[in-house]
C-alpha positions as CSV (number, residue, x, y, z in Angstrom):
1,X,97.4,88.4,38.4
2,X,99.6,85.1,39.6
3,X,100.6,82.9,36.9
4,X,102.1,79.6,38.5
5,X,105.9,79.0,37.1
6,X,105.8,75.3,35.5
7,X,108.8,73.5,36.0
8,X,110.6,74.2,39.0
9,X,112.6,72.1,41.9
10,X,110.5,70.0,44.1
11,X,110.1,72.4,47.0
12,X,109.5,75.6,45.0
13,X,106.5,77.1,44.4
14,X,106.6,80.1,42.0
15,X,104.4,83.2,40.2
16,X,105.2,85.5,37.7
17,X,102.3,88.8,37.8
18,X,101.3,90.9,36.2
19,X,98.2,93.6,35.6
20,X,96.9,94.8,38.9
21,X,97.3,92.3,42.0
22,X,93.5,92.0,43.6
23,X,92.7,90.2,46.7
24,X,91.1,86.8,44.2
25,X,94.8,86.7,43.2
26,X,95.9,85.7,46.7
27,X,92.9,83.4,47.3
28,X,92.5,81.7,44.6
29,X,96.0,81.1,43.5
30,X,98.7,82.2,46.0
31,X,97.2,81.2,49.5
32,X,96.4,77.5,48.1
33,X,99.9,77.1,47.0
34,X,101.4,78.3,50.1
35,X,99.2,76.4,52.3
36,X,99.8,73.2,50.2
37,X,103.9,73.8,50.3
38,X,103.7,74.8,54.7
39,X,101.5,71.4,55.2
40,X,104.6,69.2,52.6
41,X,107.1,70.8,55.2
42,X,108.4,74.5,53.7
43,X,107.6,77.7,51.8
44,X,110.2,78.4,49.3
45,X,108.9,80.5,47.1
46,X,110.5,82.7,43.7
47,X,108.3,86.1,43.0
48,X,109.1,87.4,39.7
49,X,107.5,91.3,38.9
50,X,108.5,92.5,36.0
51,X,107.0,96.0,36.8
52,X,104.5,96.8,39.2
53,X,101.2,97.3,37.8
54,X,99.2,98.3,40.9
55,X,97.1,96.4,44.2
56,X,93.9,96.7,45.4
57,X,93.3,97.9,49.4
58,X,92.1,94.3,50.2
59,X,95.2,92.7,47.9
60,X,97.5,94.7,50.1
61,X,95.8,93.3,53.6
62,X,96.4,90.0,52.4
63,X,99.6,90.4,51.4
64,X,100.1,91.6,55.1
65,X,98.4,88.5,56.5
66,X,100.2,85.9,54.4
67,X,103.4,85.7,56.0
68,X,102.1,85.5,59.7
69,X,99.7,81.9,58.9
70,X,102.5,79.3,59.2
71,X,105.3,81.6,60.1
72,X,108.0,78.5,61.2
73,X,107.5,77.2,57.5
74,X,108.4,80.0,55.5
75,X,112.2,79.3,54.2
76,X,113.6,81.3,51.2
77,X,111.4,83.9,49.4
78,X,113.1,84.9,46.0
79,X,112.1,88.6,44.7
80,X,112.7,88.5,40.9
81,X,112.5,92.1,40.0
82,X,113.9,95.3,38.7
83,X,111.2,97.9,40.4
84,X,113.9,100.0,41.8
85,X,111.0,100.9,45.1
86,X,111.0,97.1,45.3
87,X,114.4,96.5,45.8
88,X,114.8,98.9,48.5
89,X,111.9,97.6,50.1
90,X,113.0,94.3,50.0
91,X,116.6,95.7,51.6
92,X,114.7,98.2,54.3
93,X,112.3,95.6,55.0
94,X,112.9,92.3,54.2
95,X,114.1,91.5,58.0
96,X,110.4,91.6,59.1
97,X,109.8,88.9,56.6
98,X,109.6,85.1,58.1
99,X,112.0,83.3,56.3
100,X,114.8,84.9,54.1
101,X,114.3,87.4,51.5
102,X,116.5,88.0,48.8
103,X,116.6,89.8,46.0
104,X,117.3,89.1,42.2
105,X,117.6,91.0,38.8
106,X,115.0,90.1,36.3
107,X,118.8,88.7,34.4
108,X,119.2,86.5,36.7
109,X,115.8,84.7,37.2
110,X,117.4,81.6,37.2
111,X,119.7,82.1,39.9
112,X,116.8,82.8,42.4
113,X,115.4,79.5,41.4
114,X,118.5,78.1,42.4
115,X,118.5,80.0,45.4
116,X,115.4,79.6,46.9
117,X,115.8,75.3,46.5
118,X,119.1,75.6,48.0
């Protein structure tokens, strides 16, 4: 599941989740948000996972769709995490990304906020 992050900068959008992502996460809360912040100019975006609970087959497919609709907008993407496999992936992998990707310790939530309006 997203939950939307209340209170940040202007031109950050940002989820915490939790449980097991399904592909009604990404439609019904994720996609609108991103699609609202590529049509005000820019996708800055902070991700914070505190563990990885699981994602469905058609989650996964559109997670993999996501970054290719309005690839030129995407600016900062924040991982807040400490899922050792995510942090690698987002090291290995996070040059195929649009945008930059960086990575953040759950401790330091606050500076990936920072980052990502930056």
């Amino acid at each position: 599941m997203f939950k939307e992050i209340p209170n940040l900068p202007s031109r950050v959008i940002g989820f915490e989740v939790s449980g097991k992502v399904e592909a009604e996460d990404y439609r019904d809360v994720l996609l609108p948000a991103l699609q609202a912040a590529a049509a005000a100019g820019e996708v800055r975006v902070v991700i914070v996972m505190p563990k990885f609970e699981g994602i469905s087959g058609s989650a996964l497919w559109q997670d993999l769709k996501i970054g290719v609709e309005n690839w030129g907008a995407w600016k900062r993407i924040a991982l807040v995490t400490d899922v050792e496999w995510m942090i690698h992936g987002t090291q290995w992998f996070g040059w195929m990304t649009p945008g930059e990707v960086k990575h953040f310790a759950m401790t330091q939530r606050d500076d990936a906020i920072a980052w990502a309006a930056g």
